[in-house]
Backbone bond lengths (Angstrom), bond angles and torsions (degrees), N, CA, C in turn:
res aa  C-N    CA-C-N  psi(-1)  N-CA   C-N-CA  omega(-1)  CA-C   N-CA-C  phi
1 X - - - 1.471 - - 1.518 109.50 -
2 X 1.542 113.72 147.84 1.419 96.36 -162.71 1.685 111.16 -98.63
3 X 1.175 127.03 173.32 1.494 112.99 -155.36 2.045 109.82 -75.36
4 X 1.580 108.89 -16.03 1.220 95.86 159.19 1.353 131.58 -42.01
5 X 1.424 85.24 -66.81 1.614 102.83 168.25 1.438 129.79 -31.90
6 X 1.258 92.61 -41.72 2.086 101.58 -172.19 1.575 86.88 -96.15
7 X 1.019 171.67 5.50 1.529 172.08 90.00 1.438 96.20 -19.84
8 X 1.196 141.32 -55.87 1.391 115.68 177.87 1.273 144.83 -93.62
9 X 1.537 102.85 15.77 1.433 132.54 -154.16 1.826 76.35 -108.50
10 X 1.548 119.31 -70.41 0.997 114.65 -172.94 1.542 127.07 -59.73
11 X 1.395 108.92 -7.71 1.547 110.29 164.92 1.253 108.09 -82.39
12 X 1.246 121.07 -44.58 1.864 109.36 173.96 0.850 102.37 -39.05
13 X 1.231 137.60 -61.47 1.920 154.65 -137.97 1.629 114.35 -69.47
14 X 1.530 104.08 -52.44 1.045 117.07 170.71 1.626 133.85 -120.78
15 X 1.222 101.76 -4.42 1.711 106.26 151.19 1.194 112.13 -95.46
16 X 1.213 148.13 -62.16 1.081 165.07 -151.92 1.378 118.98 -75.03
17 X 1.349 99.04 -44.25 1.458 116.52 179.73 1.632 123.95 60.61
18 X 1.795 105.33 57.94 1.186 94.34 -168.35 1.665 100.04 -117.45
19 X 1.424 95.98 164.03 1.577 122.02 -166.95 1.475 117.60 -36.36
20 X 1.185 133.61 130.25 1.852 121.82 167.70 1.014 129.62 -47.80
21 X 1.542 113.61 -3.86 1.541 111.02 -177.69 2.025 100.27 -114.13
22 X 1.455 96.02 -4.58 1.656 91.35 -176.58 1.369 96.25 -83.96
23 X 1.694 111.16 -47.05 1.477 102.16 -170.32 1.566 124.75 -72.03
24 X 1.553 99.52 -15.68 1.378 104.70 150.57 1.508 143.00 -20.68
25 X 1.519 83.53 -79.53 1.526 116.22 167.49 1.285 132.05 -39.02
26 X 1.830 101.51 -50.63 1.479 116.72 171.30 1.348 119.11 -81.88
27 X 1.156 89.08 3.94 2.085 103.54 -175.25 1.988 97.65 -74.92
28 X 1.489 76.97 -65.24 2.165 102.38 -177.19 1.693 101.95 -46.31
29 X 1.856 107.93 -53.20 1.419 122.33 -170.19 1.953 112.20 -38.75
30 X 1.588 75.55 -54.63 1.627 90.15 -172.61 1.593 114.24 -78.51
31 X 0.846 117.19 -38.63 1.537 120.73 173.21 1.695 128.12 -66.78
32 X 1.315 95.97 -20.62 1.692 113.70 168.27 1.754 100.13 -80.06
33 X 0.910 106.18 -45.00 2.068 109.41 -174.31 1.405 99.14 -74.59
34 X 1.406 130.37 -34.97 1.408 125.75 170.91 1.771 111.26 -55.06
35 X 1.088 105.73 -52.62 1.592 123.21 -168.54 1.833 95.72 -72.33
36 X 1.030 123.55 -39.20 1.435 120.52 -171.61 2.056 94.48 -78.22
37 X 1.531 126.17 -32.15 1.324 112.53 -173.55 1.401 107.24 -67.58
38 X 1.659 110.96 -39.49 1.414 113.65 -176.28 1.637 119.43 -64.84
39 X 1.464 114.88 -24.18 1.252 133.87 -169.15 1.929 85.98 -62.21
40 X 1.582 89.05 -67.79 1.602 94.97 -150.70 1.402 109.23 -94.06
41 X 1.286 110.12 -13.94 2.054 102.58 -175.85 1.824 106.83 -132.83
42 X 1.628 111.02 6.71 1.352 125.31 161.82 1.942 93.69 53.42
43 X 1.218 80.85 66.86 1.558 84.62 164.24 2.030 100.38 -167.18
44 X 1.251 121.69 149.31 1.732 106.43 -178.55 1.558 105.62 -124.69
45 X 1.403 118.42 17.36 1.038 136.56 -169.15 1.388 94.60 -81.30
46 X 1.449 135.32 114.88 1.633 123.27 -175.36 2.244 96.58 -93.85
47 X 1.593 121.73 -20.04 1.214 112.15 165.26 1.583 122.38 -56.67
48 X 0.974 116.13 -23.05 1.504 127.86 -166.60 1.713 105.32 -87.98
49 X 1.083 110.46 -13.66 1.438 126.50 178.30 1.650 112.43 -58.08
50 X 1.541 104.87 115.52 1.733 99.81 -177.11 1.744 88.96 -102.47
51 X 1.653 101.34 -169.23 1.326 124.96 -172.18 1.544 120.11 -48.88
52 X 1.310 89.68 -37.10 1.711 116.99 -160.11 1.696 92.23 -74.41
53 X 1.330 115.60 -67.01 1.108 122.47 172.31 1.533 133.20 -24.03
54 X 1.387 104.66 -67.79 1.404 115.61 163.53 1.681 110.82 -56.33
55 X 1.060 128.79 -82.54 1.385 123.88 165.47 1.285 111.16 -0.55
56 X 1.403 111.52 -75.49 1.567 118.33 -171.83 1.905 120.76 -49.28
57 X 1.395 92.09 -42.99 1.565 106.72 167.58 1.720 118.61 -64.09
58 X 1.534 112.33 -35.41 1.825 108.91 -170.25 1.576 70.04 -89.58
59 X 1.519 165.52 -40.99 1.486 134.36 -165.41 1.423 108.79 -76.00
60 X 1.687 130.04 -24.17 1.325 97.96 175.90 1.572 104.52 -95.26
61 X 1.361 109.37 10.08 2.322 102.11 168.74 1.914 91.42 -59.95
62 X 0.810 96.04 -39.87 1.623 111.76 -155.37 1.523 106.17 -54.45
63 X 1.476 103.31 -81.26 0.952 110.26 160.02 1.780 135.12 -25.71
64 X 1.386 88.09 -51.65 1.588 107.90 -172.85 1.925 96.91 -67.61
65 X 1.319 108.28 7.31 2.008 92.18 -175.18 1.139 97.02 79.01
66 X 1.647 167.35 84.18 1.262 144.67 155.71 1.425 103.58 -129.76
67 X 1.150 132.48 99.86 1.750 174.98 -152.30 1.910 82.67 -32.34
68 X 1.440 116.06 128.23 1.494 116.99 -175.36 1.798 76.85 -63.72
69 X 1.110 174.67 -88.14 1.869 152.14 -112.94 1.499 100.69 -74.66
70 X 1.281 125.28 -64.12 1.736 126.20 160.07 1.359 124.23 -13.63
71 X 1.739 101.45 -68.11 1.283 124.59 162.78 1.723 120.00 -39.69
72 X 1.199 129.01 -53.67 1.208 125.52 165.37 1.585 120.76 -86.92
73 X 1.221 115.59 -24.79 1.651 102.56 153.30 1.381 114.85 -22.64
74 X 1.286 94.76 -84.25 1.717 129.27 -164.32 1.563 87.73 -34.53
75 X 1.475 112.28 -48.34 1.763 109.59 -152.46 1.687 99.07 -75.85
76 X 1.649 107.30 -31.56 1.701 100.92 168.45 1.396 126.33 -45.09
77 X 1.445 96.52 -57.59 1.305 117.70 -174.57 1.837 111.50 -55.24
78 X 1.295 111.56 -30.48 1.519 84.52 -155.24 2.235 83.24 -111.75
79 X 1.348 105.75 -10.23 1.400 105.07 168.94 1.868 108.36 -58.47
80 X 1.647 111.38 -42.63 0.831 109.67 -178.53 1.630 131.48 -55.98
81 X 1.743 86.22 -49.71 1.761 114.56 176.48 1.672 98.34 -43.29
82 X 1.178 122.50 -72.73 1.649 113.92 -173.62 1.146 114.46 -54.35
83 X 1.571 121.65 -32.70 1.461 110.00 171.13 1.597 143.16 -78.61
84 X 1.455 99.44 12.87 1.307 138.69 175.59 1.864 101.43 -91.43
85 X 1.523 88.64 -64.36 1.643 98.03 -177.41 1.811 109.54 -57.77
86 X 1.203 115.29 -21.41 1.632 111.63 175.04 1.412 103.62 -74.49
87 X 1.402 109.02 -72.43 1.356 110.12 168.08 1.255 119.47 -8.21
88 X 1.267 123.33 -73.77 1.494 149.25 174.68 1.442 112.17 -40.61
89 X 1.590 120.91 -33.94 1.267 105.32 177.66 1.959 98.91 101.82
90 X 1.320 115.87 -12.67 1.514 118.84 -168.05 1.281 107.68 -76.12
91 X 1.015 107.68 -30.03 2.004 114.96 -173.30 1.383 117.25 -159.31
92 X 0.583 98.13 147.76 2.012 105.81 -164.14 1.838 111.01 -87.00
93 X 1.425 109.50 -36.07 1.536 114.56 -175.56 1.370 104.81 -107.78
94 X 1.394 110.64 159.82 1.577 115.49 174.11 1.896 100.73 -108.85
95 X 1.051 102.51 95.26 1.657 113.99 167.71 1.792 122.78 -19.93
96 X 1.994 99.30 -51.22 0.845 133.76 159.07 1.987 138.18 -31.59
97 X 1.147 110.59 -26.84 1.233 132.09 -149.39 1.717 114.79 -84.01
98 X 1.562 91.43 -22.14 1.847 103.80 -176.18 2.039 90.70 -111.99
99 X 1.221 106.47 27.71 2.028 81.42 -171.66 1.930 71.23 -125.74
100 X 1.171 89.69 124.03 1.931 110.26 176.57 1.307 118.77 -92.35
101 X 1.677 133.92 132.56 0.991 125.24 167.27 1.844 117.55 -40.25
102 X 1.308 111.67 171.03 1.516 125.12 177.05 1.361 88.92 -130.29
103 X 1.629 108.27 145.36 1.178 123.11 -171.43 1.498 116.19 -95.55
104 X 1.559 121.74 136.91 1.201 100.94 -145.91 1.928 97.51 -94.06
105 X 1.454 101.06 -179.68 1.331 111.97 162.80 1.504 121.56 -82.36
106 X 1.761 119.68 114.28 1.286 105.26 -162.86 1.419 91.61 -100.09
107 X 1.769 106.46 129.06 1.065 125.96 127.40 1.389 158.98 -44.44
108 X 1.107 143.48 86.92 1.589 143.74 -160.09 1.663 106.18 -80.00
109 X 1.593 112.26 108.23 1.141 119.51 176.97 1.732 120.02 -46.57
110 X 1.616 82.51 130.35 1.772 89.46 -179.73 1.390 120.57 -70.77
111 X 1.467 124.85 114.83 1.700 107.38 -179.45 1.618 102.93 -128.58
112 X 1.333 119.76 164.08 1.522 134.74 168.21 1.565 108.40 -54.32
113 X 1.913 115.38 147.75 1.436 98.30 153.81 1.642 101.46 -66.39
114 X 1.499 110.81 -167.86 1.548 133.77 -172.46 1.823 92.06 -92.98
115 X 1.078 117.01 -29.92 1.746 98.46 -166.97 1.226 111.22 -86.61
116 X 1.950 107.64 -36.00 1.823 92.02 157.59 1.453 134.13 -86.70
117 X 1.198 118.70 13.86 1.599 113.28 162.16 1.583 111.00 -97.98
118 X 1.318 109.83 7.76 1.479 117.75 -172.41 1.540 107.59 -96.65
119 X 1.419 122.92 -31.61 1.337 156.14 105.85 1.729 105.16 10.41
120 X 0.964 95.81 -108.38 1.749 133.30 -160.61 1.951 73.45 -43.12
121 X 1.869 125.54 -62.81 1.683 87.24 -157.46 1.514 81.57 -112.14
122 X 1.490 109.38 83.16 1.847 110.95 150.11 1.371 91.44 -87.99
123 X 1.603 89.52 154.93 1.554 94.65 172.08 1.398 142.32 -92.30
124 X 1.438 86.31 -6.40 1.226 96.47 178.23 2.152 114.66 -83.28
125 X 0.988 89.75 6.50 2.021 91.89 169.63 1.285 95.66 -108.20
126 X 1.522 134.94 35.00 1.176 105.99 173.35 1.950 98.55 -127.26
127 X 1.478 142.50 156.35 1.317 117.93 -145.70 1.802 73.05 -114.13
128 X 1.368 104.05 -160.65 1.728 118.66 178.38 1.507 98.36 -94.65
129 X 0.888 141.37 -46.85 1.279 147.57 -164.78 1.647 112.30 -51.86
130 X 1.654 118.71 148.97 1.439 129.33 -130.01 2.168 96.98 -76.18
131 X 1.267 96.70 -8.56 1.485 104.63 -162.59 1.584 99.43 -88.90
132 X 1.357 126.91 -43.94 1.192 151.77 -140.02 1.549 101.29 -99.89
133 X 1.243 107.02 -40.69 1.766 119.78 167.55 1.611 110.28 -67.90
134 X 1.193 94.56 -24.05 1.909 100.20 -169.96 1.336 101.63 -71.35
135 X 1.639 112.18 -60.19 1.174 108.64 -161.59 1.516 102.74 -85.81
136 X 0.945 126.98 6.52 1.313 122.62 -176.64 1.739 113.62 -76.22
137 X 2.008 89.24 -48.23 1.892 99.42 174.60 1.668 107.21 -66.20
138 X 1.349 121.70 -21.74 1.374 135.29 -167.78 1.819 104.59 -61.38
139 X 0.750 95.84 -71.69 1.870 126.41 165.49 1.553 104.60 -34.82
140 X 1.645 108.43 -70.03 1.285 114.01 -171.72 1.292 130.89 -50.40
141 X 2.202 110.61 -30.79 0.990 132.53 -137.27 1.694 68.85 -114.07
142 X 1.275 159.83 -59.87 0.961 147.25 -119.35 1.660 93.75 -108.97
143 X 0.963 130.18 -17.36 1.746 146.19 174.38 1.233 109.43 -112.65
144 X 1.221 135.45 -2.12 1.560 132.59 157.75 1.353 122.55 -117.68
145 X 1.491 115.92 0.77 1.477 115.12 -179.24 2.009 104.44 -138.64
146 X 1.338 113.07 -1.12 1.361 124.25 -165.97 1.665 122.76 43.13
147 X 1.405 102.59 10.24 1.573 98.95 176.64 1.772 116.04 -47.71
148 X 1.392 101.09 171.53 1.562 127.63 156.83 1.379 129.18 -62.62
149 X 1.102 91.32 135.04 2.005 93.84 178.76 1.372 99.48 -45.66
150 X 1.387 131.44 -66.33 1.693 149.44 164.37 1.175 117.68 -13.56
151 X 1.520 95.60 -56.81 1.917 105.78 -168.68 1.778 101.89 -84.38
152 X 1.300 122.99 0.90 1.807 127.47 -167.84 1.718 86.84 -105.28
153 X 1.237 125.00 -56.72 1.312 119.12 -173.93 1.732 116.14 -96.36
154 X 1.084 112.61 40.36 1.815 121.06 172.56 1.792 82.21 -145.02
155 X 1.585 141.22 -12.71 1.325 141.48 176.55 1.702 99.29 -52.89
156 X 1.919 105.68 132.75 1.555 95.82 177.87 1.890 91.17 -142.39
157 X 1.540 91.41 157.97 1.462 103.17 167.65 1.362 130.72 -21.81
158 X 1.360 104.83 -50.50 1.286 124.28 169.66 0.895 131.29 -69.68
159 X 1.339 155.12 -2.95 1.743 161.50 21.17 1.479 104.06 81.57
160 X 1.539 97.49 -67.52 1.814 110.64 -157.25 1.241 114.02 -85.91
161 X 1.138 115.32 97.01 1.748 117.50 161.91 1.257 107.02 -101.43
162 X 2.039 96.54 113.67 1.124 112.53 -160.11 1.961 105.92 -106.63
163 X 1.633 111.72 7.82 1.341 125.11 159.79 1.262 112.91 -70.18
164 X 1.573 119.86 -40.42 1.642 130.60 -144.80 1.307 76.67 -111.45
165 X 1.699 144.37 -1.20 1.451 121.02 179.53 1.780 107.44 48.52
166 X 1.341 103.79 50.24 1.838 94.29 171.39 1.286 96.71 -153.92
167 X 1.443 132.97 169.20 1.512 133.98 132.39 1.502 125.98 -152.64
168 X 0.983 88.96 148.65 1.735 106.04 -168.92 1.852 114.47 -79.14
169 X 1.643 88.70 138.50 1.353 109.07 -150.48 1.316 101.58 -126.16
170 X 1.336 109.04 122.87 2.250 116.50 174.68 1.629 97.21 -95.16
171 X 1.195 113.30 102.55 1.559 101.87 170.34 1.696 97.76 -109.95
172 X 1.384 106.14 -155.32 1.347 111.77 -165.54 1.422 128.52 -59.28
173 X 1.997 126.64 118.66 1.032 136.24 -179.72 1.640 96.43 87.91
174 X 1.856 116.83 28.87 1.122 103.38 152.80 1.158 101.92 91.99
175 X 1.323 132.10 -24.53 1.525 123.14 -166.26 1.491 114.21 -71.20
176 X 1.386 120.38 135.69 1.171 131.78 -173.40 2.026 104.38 -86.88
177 X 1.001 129.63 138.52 1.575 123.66 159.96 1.486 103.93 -133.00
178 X 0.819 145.01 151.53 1.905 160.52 50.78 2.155 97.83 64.66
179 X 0.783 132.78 114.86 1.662 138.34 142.93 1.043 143.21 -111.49
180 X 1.355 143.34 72.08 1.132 126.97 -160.44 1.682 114.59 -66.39
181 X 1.834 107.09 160.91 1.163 95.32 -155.73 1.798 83.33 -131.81
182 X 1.369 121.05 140.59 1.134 151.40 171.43 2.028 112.44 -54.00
183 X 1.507 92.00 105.53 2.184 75.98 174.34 1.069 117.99 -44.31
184 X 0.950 152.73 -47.53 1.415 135.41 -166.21 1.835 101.45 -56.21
185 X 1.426 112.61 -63.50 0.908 140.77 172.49 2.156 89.53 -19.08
186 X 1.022 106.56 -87.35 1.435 117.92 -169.93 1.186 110.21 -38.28
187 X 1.624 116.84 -40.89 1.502 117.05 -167.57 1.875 95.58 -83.56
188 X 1.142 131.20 -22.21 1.347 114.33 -179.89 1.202 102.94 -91.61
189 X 1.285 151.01 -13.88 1.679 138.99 155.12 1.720 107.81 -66.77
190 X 1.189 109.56 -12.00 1.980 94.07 177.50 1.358 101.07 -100.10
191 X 1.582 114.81 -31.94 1.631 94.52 167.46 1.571 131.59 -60.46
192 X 1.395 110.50 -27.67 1.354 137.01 -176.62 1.549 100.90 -82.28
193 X 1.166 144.35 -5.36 1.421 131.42 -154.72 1.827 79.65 -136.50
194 X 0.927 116.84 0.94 1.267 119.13 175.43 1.139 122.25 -88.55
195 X 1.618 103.15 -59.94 1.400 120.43 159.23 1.523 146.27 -61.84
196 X 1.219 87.38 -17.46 1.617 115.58 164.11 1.330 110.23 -76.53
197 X 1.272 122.36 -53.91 1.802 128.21 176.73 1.806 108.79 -68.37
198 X 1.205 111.37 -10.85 1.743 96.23 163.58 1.262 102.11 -118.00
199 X 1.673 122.85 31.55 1.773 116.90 155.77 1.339 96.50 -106.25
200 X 1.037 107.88 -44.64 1.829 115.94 -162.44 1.165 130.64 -119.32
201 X 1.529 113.28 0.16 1.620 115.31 177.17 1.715 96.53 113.11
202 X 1.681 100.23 -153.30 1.213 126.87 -164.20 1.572 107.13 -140.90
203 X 1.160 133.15 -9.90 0.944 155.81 -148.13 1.871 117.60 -109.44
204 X 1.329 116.05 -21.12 1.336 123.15 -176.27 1.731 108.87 -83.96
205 X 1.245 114.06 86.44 1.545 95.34 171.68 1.122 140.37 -40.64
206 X 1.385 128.97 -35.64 1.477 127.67 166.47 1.196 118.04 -73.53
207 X 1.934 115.30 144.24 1.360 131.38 -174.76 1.182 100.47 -62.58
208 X 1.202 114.44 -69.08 1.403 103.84 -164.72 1.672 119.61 -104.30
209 X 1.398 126.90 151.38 1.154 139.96 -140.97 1.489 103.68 -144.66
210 X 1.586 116.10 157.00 1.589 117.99 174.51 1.975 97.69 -95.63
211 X 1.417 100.33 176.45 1.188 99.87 173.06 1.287 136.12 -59.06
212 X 1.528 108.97 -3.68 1.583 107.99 -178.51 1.389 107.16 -116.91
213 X 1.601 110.18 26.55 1.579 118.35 -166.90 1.640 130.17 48.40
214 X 1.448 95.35 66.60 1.822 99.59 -156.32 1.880 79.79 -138.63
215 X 1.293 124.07 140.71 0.952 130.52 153.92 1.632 135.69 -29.95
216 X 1.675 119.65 103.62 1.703 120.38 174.97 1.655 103.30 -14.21
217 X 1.339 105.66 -172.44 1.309 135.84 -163.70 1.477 103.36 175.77
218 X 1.427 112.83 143.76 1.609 99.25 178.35 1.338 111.71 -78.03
219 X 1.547 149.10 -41.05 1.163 139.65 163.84 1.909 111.86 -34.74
220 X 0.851 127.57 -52.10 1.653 138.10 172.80 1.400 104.76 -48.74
221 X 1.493 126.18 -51.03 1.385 113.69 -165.26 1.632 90.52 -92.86
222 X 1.495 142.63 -20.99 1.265 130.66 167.93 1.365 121.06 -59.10
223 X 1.066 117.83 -24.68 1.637 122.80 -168.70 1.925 96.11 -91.79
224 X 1.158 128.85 -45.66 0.902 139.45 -174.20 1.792 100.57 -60.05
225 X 1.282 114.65 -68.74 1.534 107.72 173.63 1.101 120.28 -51.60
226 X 1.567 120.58 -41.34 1.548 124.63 -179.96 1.668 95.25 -49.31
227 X 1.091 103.45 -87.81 1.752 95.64 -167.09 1.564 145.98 -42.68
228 X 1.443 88.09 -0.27 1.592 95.45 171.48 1.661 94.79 -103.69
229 X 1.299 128.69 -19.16 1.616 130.11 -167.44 1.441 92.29 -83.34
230 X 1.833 123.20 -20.87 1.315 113.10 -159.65 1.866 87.78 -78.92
231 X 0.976 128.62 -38.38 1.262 131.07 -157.37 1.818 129.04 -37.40
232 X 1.655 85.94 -35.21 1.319 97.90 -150.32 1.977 106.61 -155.92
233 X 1.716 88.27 27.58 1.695 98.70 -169.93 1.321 97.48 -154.17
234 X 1.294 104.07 121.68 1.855 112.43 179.48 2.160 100.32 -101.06
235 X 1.094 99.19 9.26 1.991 87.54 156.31 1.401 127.19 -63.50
236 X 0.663 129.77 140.16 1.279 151.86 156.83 1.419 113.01 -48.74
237 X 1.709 131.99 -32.60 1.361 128.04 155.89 1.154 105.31 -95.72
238 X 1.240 120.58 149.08 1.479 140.81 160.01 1.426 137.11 -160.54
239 X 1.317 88.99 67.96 1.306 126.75 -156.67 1.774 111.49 -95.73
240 X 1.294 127.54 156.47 1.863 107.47 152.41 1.232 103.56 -71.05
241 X 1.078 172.43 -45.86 0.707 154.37 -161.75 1.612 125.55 -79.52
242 X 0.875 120.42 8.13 1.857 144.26 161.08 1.591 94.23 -84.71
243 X 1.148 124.77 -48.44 1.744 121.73 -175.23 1.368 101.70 -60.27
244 X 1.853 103.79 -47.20 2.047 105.00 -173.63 1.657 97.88 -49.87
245 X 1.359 113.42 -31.32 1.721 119.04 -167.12 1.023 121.09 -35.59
246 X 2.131 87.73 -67.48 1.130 130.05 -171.07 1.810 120.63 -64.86
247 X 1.193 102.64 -31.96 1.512 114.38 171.84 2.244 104.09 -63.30
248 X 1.206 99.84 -66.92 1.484 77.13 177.63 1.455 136.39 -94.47
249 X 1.507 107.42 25.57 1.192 115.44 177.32 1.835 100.53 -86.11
250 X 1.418 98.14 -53.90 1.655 109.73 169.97 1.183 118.99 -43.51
251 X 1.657 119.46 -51.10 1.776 120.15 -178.29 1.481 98.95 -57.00
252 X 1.447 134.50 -48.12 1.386 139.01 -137.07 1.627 78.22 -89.35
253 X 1.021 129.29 -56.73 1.552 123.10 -173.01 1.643 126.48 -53.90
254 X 1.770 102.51 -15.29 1.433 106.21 -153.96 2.030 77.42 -106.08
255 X 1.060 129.32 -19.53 1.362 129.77 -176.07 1.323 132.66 132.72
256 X 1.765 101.15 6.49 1.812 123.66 -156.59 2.043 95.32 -67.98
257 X 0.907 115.34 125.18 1.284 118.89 136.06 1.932 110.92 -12.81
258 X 1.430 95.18 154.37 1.806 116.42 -143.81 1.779 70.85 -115.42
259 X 1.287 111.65 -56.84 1.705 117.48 -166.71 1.576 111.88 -63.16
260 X 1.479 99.21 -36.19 1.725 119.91 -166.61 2.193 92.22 -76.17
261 X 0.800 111.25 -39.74 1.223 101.99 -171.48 1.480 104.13 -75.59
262 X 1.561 113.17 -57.27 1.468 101.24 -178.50 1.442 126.43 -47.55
263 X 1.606 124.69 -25.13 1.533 127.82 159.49 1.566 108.59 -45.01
264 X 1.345 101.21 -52.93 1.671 98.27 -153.36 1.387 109.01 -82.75
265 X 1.346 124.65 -8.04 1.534 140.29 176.39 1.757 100.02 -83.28
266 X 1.169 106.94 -43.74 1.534 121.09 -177.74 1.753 109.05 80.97
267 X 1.750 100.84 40.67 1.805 102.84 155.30 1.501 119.15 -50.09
268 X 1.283 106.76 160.94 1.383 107.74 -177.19 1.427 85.71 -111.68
269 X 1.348 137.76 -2.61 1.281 123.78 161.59 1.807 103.10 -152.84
270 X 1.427 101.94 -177.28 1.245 104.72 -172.87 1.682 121.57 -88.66
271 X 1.833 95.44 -3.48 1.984 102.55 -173.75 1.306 86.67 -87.69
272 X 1.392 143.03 -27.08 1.333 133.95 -167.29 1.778 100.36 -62.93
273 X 1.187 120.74 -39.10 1.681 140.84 179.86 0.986 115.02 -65.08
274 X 1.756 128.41 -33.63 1.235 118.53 -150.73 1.647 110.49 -107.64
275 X 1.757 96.14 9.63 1.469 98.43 159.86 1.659 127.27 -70.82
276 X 1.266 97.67 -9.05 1.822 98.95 -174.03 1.721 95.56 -90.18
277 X 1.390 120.55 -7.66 1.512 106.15 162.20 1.407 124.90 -71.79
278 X 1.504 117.73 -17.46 1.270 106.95 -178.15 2.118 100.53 -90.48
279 X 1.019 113.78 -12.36 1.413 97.84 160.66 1.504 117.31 -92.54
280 X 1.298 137.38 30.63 1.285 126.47 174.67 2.324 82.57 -127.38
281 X 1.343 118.49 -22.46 1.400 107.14 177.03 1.355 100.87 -75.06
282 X 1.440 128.43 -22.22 1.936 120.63 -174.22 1.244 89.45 -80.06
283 X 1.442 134.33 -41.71 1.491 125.60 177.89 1.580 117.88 -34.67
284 X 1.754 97.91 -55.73 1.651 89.09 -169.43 1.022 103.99 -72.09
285 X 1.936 128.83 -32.02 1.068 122.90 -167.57 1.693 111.49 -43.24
286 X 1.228 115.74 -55.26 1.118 136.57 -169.26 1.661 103.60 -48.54
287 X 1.383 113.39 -51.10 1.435 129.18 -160.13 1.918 87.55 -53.87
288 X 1.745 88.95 -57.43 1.445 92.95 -154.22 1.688 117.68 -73.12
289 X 1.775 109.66 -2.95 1.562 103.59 165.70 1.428 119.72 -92.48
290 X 1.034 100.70 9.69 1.823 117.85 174.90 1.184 122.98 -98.24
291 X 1.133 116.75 -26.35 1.646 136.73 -153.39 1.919 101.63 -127.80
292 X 1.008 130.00 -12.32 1.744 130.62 -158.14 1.826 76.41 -110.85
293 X 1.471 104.51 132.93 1.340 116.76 168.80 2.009 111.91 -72.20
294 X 1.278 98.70 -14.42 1.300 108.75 -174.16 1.591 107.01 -110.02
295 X 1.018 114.05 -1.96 1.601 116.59 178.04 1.917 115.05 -62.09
């Protein structure tokens, strides 16, 4: 990768402060457009890149099938890259400027009804033992607080103030928010933080842990939710992140504030939120072709 590249990767990183999986992304983004200049115009320099160039590269994404969200990644990422390089003084034009987003396909987040996730964390299916407490706060915390797979396994002791019933959460670009946390909720992290400190000490900062007391992974906490979601849920996702769904599809249904949820989800705006309105409008829809004598 050429050293522009690693100069602007590291300004996201550390000015910017963006996520490990964004700079990821723009890592792959940029290094695929490098490999495609050398392919076709024998150069891997992505600054040297004129109009024509880029163009030529977002028509064969296109071509090539590459998902309209991919598709505008890529176009973030490398709109951004030149606008770094202006900044910088490296190049005067943004190459970028005539290649237009594609509009995406909106998806309506998949969530649980309320009576089977009410189900899935009774407490009474869950045993005393150090595994059973884990996934139990795991579940609870991901359907009572709507966090991130990310923000549940980077979650530490130090976070949880379990007097004030709240804890503080860094989700994406660093941002810190406020959670309040549900009693029940509180009383199953002190049984669990109990049981954890006579497997493993006192000493492990992170809440949650694998069975041999070694730090989550997101594959580890996916498999773990999957199998309690397999139990008693014929979707096709079953994911944590169907619970994050399920948490504000339920508030928005029960009467929660549109603004109040996007805080506690931690949107960076309120259109990112206002997709869980079109699953509470199929709701009534539904109500009202069932219920209308004329339906």
């Amino acid at each position: 990768m050429g050293v522009y590249s690693e100069q602007f990767l590291e300004y996201l990183c550390q000015v910017r402060r963006y996520s490990e999986h964004t700079l990821l992304a723009y890592r792959n983004d940029l290094d695929q457009f490098e490999r495609y200049l050398n392919d076709q115009y024998d150069t891997d320099s992505c600054h040297l890149a004129d109009q024509g160039m880029v163009r030529s590269w977002f028509a064969a994404l296109r071509r090539g099938g590459t998902a309209r969200s991919t598709f505008n990644r890529k176009r973030s990422a490398l709109r951004s890259f030149f606008g770094y390089l202006i900044k910088s003084d490296i190049v005067r034009d943004n190459p970028m400027d005539r290649v237009v987003s594609l509009k995406n396909d909106r998806r309506l987040p998949v969530f649980m009804d309320q009576e089977k996730l009410e189900e899935i964390l009774d407490p009474r299916l869950f045993g005393r033992n150090f595994r059973d407490m884990r996934d139990q706060l795991m579940l609870e915390l991901f359907y009572t607080t709507g966090i991130r797979r990310a923000e549940l396994i980077e979650l530490k002791h130090a976070d949880v103030n379990w007097e004030k019933q709240q804890m503080r959460i860094t989700g994406k670009g660093n941002k810190e928010r406020l959670l309040p946390l549900l009693e029940p909720v509180v009383e199953s992290y002190q049984r669990y933080c109990e049981e954890k400190a006579k497997l493993f000490g006192c000493d492990i900062p992170w809440v949650f842990v694998t069975d041999k007391g070694t730090k989550t992974y997101p594959v580890f906490v996916y498999r773990r939710v999957n199998a309690y979601l397999s139990r008693l849920t014929t979707l096709v996702k079953r994911s944590p992140h169907v619970l994050r769904h399920s948490f504000a599809t339920h508030m928005l249904n029960n009467g929660a504030d549109l603004n109040a949820i996007k805080e506690l989800l931690g949107h960076a705006s309120l259109s990112a939120t206002q997709v869980y309105t079109h699953n509470s409008i199929e709701k009534i829809k539904n109500i009202y072709k069932q219920a209308h004598p004329k339906a």
